[in-house]
N, C-alpha and C positions, 0 to 999 in steps of 0.2 A: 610338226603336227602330222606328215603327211608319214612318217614313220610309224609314228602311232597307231596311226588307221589300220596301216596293212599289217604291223605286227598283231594287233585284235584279231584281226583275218582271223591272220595266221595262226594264234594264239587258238581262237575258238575249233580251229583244224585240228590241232594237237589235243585238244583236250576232246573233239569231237572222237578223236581216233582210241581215246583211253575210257571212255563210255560203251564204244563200241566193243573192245578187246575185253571189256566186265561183262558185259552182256555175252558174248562170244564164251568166255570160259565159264562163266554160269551156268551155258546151256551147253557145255562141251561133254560132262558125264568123265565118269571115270577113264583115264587113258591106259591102251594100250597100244601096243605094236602089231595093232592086226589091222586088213585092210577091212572089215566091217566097221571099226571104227573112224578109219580115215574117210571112208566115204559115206559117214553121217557126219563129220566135219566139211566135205562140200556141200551139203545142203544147210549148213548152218549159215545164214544169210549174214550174219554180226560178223562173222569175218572178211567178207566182202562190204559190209560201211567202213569198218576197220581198215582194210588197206586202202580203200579209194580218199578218205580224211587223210593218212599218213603222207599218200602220194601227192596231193594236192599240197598238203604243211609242206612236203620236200621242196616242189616247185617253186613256190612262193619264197621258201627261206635259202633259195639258191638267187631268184631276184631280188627278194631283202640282203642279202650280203654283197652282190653284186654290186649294188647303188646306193648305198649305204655307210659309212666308217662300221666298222667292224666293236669298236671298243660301243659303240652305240647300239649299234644291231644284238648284239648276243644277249645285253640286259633285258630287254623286251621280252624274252620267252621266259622269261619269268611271270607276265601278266597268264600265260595257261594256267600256273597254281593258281592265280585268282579264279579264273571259269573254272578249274576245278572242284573247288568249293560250292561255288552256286549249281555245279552237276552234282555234286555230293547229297545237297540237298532236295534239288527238283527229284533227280532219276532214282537215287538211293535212300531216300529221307532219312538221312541223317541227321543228325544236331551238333552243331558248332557252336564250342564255347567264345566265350569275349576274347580272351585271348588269343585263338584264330584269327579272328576279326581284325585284331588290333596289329597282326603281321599281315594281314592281306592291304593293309593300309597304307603299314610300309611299304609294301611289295610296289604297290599303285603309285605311294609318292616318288619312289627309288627313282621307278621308271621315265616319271614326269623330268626329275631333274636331270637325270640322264639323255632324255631326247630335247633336252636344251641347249 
């Protein structure tokens, strides 16, 4: 159980850091190789949520591997496709068919029997 907990953490870290990296490249404008562009990309604040989620998911999934079996650890980051989903639809209003669904379910039961 107590795997679980922290891979959700960790899980909503990872999926926090790919909310942020959408929002980030939304508002990034056409790229080029010039420094007026790089430095309207420091002020783009989404890429600072963006790294500080990644860096924190690192942290954590260096203590989740650490104290953890490893064959048990790496299934768990699979529960991020599930919060991806539900940011899919909060951030992006999206619409997920039944069939989504019905793999985010697997995804959820996978994990259950695996951290058993």
């Amino acid at each position: 159980m107590r795997l679980i907990l922290i891979s959700i953490v960790q899980s909503i870290l990872l999926c926090g850091g790919q909310v942020f990296l959408k929002f980030a490249l939304t508002r990034m404008g056409a790229f080029s190789w010039s420094l007026r562009f790089v430095a309207s990309q420091l002020t783009n604040w989404w890429w600072l949520g963006c790294g500080l989620c990644y860096a924190a998911a690192t942290l954590l999934w260096m203590y989740i591997i650490k104290n953890f079996p490893f064959s048990m650890a790496y299934p768990m980051i699979s529960l991020s496709y599930v919060l991806g989903m539900f940011a899919a639809i909060l951030f992006f209003h999206e619409t997920v068919p039944l069939t989504r669904w019905a793999g985010v379910l697997l995804i959820i039961l996978g994990c259950v029997l695996v951290a058993k």
